[in-house]
SEDO-98066 format. One line per 4 residues: number of its first residue (from 1); their letters; for each residue x, y, z of C-alpha. Coordinates in steps of 0.25 Angstrom, whole numbers, plus 5000, padded with zeros to 4 digits. Layout:
% residues N
NUM) A) X:Y:Z | ...
END
This chain:
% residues 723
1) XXXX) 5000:5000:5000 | 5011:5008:5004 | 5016:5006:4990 | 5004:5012:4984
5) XXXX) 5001:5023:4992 | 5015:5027:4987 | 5013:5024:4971 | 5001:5031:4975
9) XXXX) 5005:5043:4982 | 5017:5046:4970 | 5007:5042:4959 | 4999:5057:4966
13) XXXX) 5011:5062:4967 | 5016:5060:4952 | 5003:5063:4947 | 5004:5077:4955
17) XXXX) 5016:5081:4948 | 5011:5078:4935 | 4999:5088:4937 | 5008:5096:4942
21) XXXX) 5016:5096:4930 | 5005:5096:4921 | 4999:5110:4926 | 5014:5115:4926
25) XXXX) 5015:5111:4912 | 5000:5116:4909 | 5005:5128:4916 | 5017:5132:4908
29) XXXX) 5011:5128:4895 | 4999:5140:4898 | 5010:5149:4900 | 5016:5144:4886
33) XXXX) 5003:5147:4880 | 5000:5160:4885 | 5015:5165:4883 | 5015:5161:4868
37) XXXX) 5006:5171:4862 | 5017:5181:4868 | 5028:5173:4861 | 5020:5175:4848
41) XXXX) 5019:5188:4847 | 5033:5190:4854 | 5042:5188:4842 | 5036:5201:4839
45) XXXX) 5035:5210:4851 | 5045:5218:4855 | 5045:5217:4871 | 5053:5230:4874
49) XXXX) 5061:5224:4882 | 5074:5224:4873 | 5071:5241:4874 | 5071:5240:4888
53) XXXX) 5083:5231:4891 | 5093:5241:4883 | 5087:5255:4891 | 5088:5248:4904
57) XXXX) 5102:5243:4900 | 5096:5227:4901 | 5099:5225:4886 | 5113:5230:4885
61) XXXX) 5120:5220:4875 | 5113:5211:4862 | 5103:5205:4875 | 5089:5211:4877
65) XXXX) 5080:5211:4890 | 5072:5198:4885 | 5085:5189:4884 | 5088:5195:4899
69) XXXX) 5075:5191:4904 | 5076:5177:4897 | 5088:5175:4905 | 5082:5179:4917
73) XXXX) 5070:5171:4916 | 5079:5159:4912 | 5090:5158:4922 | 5078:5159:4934
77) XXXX) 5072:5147:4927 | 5085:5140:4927 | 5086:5145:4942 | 5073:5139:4944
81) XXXX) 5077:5126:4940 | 5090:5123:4948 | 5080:5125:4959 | 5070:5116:4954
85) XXXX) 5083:5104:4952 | 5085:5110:4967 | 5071:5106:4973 | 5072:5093:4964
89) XXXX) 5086:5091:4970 | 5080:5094:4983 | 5067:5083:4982 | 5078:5072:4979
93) XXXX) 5086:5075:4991 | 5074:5076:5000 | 5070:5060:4994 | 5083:5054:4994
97) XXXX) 5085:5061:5011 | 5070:5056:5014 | 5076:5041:5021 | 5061:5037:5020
101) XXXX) 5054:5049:5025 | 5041:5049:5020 | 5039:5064:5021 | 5052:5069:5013
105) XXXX) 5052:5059:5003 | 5036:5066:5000 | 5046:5081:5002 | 5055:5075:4992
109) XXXX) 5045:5070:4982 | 5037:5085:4983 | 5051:5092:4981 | 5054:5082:4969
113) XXXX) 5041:5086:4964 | 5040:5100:4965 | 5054:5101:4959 | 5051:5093:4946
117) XXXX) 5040:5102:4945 | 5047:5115:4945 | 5058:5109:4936 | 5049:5106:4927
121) XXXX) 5041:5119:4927 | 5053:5128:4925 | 5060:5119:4914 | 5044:5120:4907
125) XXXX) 5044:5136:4911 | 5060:5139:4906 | 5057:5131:4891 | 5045:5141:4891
129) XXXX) 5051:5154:4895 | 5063:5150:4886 | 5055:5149:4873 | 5046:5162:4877
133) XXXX) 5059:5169:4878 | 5064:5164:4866 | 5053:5168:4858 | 5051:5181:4863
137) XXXX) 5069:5183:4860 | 5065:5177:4848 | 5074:5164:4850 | 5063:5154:4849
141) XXXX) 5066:5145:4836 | 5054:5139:4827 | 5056:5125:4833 | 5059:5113:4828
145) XXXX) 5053:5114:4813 | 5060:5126:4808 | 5050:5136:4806 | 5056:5148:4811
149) XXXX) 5051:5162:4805 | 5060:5167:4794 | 5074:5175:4800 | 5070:5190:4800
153) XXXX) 5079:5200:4791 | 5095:5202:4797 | 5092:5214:4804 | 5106:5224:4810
157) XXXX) 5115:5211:4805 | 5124:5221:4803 | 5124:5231:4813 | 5129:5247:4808
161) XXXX) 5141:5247:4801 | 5141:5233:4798 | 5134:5233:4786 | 5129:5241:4775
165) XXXX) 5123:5253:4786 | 5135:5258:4790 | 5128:5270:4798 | 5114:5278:4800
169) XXXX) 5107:5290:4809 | 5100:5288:4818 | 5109:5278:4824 | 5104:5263:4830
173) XXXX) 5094:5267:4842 | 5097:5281:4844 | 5090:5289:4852 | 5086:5304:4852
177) XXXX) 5086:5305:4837 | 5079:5319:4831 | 5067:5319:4826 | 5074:5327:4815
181) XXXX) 5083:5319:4813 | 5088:5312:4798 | 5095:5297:4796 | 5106:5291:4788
185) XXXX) 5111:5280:4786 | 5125:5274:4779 | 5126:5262:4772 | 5142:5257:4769
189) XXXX) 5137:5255:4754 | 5131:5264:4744 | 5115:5261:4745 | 5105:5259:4731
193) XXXX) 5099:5272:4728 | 5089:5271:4716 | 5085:5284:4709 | 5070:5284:4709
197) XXXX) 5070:5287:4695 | 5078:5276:4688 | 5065:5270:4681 | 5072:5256:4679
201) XXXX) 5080:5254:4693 | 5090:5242:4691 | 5085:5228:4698 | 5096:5230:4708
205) XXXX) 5092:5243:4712 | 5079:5246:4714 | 5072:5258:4718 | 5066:5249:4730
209) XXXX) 5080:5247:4735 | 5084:5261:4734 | 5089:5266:4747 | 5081:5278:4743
213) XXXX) 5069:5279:4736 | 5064:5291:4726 | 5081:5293:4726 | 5084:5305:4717
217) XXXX) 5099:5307:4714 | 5106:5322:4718 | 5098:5334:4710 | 5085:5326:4708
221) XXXX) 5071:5332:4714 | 5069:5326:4728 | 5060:5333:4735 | 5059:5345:4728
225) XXXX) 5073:5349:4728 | 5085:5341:4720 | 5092:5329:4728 | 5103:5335:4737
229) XXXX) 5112:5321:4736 | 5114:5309:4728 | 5100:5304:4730 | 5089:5309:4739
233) XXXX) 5074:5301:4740 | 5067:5295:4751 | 5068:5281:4760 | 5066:5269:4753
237) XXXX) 5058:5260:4764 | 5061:5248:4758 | 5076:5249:4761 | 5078:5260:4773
241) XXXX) 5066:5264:4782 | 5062:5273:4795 | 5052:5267:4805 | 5049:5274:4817
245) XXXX) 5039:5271:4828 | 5029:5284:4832 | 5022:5274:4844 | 5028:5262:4852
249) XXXX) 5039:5254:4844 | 5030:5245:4835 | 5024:5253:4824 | 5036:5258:4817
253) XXXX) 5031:5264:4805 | 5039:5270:4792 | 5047:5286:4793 | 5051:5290:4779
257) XXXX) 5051:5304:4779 | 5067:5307:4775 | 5075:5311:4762 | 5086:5303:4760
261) XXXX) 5098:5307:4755 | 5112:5301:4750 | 5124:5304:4743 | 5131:5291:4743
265) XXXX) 5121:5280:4745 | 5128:5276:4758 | 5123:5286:4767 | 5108:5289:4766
269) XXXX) 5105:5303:4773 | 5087:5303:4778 | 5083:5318:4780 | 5069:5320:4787
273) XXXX) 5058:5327:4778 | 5057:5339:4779 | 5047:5340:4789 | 5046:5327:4794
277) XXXX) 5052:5322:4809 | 5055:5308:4814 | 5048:5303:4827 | 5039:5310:4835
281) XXXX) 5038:5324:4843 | 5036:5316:4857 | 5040:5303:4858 | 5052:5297:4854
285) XXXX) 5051:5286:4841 | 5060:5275:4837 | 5064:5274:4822 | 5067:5260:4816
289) XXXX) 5077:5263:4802 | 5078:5251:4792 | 5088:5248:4781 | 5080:5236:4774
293) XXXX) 5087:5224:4768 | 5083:5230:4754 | 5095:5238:4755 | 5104:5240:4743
297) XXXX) 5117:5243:4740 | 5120:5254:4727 | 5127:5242:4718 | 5113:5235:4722
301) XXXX) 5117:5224:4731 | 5110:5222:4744 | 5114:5232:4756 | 5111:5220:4767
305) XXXX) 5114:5204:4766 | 5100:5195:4766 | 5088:5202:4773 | 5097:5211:4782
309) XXXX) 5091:5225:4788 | 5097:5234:4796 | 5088:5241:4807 | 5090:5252:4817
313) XXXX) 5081:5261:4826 | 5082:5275:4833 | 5075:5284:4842 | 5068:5298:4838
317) XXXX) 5067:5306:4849 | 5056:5319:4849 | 5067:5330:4847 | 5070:5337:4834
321) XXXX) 5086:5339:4833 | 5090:5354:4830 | 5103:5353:4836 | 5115:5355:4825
325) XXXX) 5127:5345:4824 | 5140:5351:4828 | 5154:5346:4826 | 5162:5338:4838
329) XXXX) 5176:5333:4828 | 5181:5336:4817 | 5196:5332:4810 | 5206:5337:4809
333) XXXX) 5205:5346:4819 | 5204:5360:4818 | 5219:5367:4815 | 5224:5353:4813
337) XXXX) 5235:5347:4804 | 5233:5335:4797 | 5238:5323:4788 | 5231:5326:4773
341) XXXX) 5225:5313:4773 | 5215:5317:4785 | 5201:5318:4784 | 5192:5327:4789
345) XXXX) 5181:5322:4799 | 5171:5333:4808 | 5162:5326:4817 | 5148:5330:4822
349) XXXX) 5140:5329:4835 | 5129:5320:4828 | 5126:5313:4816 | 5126:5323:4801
353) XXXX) 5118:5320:4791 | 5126:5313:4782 | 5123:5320:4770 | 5124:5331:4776
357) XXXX) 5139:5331:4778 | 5145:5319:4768 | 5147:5321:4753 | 5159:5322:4743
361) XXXX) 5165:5336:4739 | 5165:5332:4724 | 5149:5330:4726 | 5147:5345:4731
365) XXXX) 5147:5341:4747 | 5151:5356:4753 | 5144:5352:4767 | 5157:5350:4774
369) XXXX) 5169:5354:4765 | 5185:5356:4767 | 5194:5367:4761 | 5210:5365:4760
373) XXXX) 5218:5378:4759 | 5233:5378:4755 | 5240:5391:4753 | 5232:5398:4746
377) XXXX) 5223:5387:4741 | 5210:5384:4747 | 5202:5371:4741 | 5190:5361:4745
381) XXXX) 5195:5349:4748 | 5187:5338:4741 | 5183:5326:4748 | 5172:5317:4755
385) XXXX) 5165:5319:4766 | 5158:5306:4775 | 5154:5303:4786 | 5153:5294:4798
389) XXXX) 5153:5292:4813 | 5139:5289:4815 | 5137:5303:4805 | 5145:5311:4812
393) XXXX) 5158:5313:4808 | 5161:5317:4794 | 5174:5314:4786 | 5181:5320:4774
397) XXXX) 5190:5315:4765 | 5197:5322:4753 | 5195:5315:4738 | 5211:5318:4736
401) XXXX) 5219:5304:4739 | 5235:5306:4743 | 5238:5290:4744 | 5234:5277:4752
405) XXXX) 5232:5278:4766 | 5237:5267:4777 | 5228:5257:4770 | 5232:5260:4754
409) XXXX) 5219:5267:4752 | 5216:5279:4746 | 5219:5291:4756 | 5215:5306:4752
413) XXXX) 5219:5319:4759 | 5215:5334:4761 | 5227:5344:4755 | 5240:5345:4761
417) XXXX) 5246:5356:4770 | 5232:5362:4769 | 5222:5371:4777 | 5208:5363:4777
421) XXXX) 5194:5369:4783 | 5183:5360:4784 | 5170:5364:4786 | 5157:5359:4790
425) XXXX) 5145:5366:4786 | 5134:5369:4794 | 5121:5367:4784 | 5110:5380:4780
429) XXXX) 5099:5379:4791 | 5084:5376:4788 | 5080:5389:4794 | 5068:5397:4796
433) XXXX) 5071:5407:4785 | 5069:5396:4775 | 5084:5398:4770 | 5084:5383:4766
437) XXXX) 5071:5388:4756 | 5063:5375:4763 | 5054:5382:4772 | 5054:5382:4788
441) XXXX) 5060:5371:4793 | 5047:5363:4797 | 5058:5356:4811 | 5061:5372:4815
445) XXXX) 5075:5366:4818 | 5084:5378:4819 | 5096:5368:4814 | 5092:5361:4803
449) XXXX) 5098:5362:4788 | 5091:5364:4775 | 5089:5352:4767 | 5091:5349:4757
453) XXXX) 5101:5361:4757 | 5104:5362:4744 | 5103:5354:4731 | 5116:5348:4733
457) XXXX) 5114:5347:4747 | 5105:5340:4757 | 5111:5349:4767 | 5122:5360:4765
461) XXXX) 5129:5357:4779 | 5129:5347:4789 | 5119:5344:4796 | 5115:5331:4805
465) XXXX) 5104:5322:4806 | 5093:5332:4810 | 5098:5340:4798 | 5103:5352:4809
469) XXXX) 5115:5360:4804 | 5129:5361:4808 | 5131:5368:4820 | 5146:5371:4817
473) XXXX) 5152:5382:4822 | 5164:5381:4829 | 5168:5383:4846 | 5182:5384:4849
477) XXXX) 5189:5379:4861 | 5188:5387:4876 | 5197:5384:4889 | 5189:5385:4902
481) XXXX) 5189:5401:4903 | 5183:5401:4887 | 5195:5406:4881 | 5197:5399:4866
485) XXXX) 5207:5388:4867 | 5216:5388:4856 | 5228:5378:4848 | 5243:5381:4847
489) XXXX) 5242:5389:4837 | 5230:5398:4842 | 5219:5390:4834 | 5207:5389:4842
493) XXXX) 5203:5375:4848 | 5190:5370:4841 | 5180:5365:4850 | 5169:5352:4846
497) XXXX) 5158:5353:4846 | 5155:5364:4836 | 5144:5374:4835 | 5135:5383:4843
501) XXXX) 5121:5374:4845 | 5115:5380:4834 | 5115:5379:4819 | 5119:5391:4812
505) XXXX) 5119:5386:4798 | 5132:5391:4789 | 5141:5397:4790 | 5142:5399:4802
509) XXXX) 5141:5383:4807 | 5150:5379:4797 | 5161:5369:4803 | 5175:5374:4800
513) XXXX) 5189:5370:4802 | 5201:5369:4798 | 5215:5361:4798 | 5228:5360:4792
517) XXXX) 5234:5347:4783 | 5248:5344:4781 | 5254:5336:4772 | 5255:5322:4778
521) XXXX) 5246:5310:4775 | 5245:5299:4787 | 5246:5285:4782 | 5248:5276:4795
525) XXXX) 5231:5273:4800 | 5225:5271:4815 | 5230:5260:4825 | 5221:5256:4836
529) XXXX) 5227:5262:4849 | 5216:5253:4860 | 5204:5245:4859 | 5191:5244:4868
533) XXXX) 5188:5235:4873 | 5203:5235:4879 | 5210:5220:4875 | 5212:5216:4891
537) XXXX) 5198:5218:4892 | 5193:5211:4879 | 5201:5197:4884 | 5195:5200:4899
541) XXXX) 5185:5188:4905 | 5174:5198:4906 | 5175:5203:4890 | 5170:5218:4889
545) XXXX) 5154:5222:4890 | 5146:5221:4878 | 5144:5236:4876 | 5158:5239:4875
549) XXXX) 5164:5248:4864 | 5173:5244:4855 | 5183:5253:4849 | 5196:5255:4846
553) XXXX) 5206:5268:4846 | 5214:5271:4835 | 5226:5281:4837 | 5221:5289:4825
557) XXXX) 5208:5298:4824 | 5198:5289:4816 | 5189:5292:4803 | 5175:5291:4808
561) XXXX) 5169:5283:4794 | 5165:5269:4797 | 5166:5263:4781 | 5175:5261:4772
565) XXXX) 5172:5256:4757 | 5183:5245:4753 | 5182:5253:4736 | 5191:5241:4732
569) XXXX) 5177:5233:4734 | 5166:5234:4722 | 5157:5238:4728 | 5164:5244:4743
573) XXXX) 5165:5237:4754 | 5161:5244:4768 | 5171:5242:4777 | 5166:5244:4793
577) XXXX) 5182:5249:4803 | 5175:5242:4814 | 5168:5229:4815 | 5166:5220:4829
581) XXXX) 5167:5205:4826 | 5161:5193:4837 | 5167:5182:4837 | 5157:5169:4833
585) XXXX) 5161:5153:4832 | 5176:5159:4834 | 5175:5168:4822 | 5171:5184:4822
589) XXXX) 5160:5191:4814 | 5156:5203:4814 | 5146:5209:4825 | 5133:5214:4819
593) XXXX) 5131:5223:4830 | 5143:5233:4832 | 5140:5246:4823 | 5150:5252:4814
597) XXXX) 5161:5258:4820 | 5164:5272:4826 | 5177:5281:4826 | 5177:5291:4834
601) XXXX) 5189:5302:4839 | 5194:5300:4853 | 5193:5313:4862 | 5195:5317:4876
605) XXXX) 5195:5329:4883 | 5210:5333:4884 | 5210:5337:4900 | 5201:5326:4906
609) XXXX) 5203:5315:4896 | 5189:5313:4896 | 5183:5306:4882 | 5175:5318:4873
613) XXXX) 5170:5320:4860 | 5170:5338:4860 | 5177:5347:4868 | 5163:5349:4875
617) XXXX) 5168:5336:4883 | 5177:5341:4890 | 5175:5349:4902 | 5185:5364:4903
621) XXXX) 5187:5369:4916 | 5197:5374:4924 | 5204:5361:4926 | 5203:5358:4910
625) XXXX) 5203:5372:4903 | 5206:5365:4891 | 5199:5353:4890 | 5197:5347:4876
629) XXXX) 5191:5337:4868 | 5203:5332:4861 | 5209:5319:4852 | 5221:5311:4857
633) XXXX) 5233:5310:4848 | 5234:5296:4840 | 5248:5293:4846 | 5250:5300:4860
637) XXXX) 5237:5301:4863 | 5238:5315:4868 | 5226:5325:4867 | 5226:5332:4855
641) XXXX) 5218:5341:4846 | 5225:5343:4835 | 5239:5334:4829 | 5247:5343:4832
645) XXXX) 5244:5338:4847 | 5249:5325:4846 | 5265:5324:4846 | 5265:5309:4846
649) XXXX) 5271:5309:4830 | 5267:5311:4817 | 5257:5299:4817 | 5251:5306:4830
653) XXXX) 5237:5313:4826 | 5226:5320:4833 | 5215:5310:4837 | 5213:5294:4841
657) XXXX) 5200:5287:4836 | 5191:5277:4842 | 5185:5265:4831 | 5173:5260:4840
661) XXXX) 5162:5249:4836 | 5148:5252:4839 | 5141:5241:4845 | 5126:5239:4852
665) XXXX) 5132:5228:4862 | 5140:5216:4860 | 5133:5202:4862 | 5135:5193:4874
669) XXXX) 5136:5178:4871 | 5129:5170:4879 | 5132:5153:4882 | 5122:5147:4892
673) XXXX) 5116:5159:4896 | 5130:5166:4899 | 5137:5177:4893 | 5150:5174:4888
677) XXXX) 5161:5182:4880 | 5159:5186:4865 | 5172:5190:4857 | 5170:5201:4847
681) XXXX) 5181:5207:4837 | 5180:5223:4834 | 5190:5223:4820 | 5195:5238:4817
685) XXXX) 5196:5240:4802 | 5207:5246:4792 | 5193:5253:4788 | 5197:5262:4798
689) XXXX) 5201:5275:4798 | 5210:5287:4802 | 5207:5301:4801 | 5220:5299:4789
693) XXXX) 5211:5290:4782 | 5221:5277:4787 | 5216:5264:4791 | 5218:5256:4802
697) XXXX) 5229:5245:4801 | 5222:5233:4810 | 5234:5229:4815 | 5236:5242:4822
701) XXXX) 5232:5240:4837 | 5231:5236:4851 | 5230:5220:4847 | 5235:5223:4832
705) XXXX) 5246:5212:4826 | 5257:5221:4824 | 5262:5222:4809 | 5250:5216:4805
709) XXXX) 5239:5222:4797 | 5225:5216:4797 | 5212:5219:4791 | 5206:5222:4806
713) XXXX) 5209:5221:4820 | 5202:5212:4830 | 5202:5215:4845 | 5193:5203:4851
717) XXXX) 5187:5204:4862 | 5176:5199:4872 | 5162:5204:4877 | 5153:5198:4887
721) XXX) 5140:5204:4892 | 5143:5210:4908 | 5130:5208:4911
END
């Protein structure tokens, strides 16, 4: 009997559990069934939560706030279950101690129970939660049969400057932009333009694919007046578009309201309407640009590989800009002495409208122009003006060559033993006297230029993306009591930034300055002086932070372009100074997601040492009457501002420059859930180059092999997420 009772009592007992299981089971299938609807509609939701993770600083890196929570979620589930083994583990114990006792053999049994139960539910509850996870991060495959939903175009495979966008205004997520304000965009190739009136278009170039559609060439009607540039029209939707959003981030609708300008089918300029604003007056709205994968190159080939887009957004704020740019840089310096083959750079505060201040002096470009005189002969100098830097810094180079520079190319240079004054002029303001014959200016914006200008012009001086002229008057260096500072030789110092805070139109905002060449030509290019992150720390166990910058400094003051076009290639080839490599399967390929990259002028105030960019920086006082914004000489580093400062040699120059790669967050890699070290690769580029127009030898460095030259240098090195 005793027997029975027994079978009996673990027969109750067994059946127990498995109702017990059962409406655990029933349980976690209802909450499979309510969630699913959710999981449907998920793969198109956008949950904010991404948005949220980057402004409270949570989403730093390629991770967003969903994978965070994932995490979370999962490793309390894995906690969960080494306490379920636990009470299991416990339950056994308590059986095999029992020695016959009646009562803790029926504790053990409860204990083995409830455990089996729990482990049971959280294995059931964590295969949920993973799936729902996965399909809402969009990880879920389409099981066993195959039938996953087409892959969806490559969007950003290239990330700026990696591919055929080399640049474009407004940059990748700004914020604050004017609701005034114009766009650009640079392509590394010449882009198809279609005149609208070819009746028979060639198969290959299409009016469709036209990166601009109604294109008329220079002198044609377009609105009302003949085309300033090589083609004026409008956008062509099918290959570039503006979307913006006037409500809550899902109703994106179409902005078309811009004249677009070129004069080299590589840069594409977009001028509001004459009346017409982006955004709205009270509430900020965010603007979604797309270059489509109908893009074409001019020799009609495709501008992207496959079904390849490229994508960015930005934010218009409620302001309108009337602010004008002014000028923080320009080389040579004022009152300097330079080598012939120098070029000529001035750099603004803000992005120009590129248009405005690019063109070649053969074609008629007067908006920026340079005048030699020697003895008693004064003469323009002919040449090309481009730009770079993000739109801000502007570079000429004279059309006469004088040899091969340090990498047997072509090499041109301004007159010798010469006087040269370059000026930037300020552009004729749209004013309420009607002197541009356009009417009142509908913005009443008290800066803004006419446009188009003239017929040769869509602007006849420089003006930046709001269209606001030049504010370019000049300020002079004063020591702490306001007395003007001046040179050795009685010059007054120049002080950046330039202008009053107003636009006065010319002449009176014209740029001006002058310098001195001599007869030299410099034929040995930049070395890499120090690279970040430093070495020691690169082969550290921690690695460096994933939001590290990567640059490296040169000993010699850098040109700010980011392409060079290989002409012995039919067509060009676009080559890019700095690239970032990860390492993959014991091999690199390049990063998608590091930006073009930047050069930039090193500066520090000359009494504290601290970093600047204008002598506005740098605070004069008593203690530091003549505090400076100043450049470090290329060989003994010494503050300078002109050559003639530096006494380290005839090599020694006026200025160091920083080659930087732009980059949105290196990725972490995770094995197991844990983060470990990724190796990435920056390469520095013969395609770089000095302000002498000579490139840098690879194998000039910190980690360089000496008498070696190379393609590029690598200075490996390893991130891993801090967090």
């Amino acid at each position: 009997m005793r027997i029975f009772d027994a079978f009996r009592s673990r027969l109750r007992d067994s059946l127990a559990l498995r109702r017990t299981l059962k409406h655990s089971f029933v349980f976690i299938i209802a909450i499979g069934i309510v969630l699913t609807p959710a999981l449907v509609f998920a793969q198109g939701i956008d949950t904010g939560l991404t948005n949220f993770a980057n402004d409270s600083g949570l989403g730093a890196g390629p991770g967003d706030l969903r994978i965070l929570i994932a995490r979370i979620i999962r490793a309390l589930l894995g906690f969960l279950g080494l306490i379920a083994v636990g009470v299991v583990l416990y339950g056994g114990y308590l059986w095999m101690t029992a020695g016959g006792n009646s009562d803790r053999v029926e504790m053990a049994k409860q204990v083995l129970q409830n455990g089996a139960i729990g482990l049971v539910i959280i294995l059931l509850a964590f295969s949920i939660v993973s799936f729902i996870l996965n399909q809402l991060l969009g990880l879920g495959g389409g099981g066993g049969g195959g039938n996953n939903p087409p892959a969806p175009p490559c969007v950003n495979c290239f990330a700026l400057g990696n591919g055929i966008v080399e640049d474009h205004y407004p940059a990748r997520d700004q914020r604050g932009v004017p609701r005034n304000t114009g766009m650009a965009i640079t392509f590394r190739e010449p882009i198809l333009v279609v005149d609208a009136a070819t009746t028979a278009p060639a198969e290959s170039a299409p009016l469709s694919k036209s990166f601009i559609k109604d294109a008329v060439s220079r002198g044609e009607s377009f609105n009302s007046v003949a085309c300033p540039s090589t083609w004026c029209g409008h956008l062509n939707a099918d290959v570039f578009d503006l979307q913006w959003d006037p409500s809550d981030g899902t109703s994106y609708q179409p902005f078309s309201n811009f004249d677009v300008y070129t004069n080299d089918q590589r840069t594409f300029v977009f001028v509001l309407q004459r009346d017409k604003l982006l955004g709205l007056p009270d509430a900020n709205t965010m603007h979604r640009a797309t270059v489509h994968s109908t893009l074409t190159k001019s020799d009609g080939t495709p501008g992207f590989v496959a079904s390849q887009t490229y994508v960015w957004s930005f934010e218009v704020s409620t302001i309108i800009d009337t602010t004008p740019p002014k000028v923080v840089d320009i080389f040579p310096w004022e009152h300097d002495v330079n080598a012939r083959n120098s070029v000529v750079k001035v750099t603004f505060n803000e992005a120009i409208n590129p248009i405005s201040a690019t063109g070649n002096t053969a074609d008629g470009f007067t908006n920026i122009v340079i005048t030699a005189t020697a003895a008693t002969n004064s003469t323009s100098v002919t040449g090309t003006f481009s730009i770079g830097n993000n739109y801000r810094t502007v570079e000429f180079i004279s059309s006469d060559p004088c040899g091969l520079n340090s990498c047997n190319q072509k090499m041109y240079c301004l007159p010798a033993a010469s006087t040269l004054q370059a000026s930037a002029k300020a552009a004729t303001l749209w004013s309420d006297d009607d002197s541009c014959g356009l009417g009142q200016d509908p913005s009443n914006n008290p800066s803004r230029a006419c446009t188009p200008a003239t017929e040769s012009s869509i602007f006849d001086g420089v003006v930046d993306m709001a269209s606001n002229s030049l504010d370019g008057s000049k300020n002079i260096e004063h020591d702490s009591v306001g007395s003007p500072v001046n040179d050795a030789e009685g010059n007054p110092l120049l002080r950046m930034p330039s202008g009053n805070g107003t636009a006065d139109g010319p002449p009176d905002d014209n740029f001006v300055w002058s310098f001195t060449t001599n007869d030299t030509i410099v034929l040995i290019g930049p070395e890499i002086i120090d690279v970040t992150p430093a070495p020691e720390l690169s082969e550290s166990a921690q690695g460096v932070p994933t939001d590290a910058p990567i640059r490296a400094r040169f000993n010699r003051e850098l040109s700010n372009l980011t392409t060079y076009l290989d002409q012995t290639k039919n067509p060009p080839v676009p080559h890019a100074p700095v690239r970032l490599y990860q390492k993959s399967n014991e091999s690199f390929a390049q990063y998608p997601y590091a930006f073009t990259g930047k050069q930039a002028s090193v500066r520090h105030c000359s009494e504290t040492g601290e970093a600047c960019a204008y002598s506005t920086d740098c605070v004069v006082d008593t203690n530091h009457p003549n505090n400076r914004c100043e450049k470090v000489c290329s060989l003994s580093e010494a503050s300078c501002l002109l050559n003639k400062d530096c006494k380290g040699g005839n090599l020694d120059f006026c200025g160091q420059g920083d080659a930087s790669i732009l980059h949105s967050g290196l990725e972490e890699v995770t094995e197991a859930g844990v983060a470990t070290h990724n190796v990435y690769e920056p390469r520095y580029s013969s395609v770089i180059r000095d302000v002498y127009q000579n490139c840098f030898y690879p194998s000039n460095g910190p980690t360089a092999t000496p008498g070696t030259v190379e393609k590029e240098v690598d200075e490996p090195y390893e991130t891993v997420d801090e967090n």
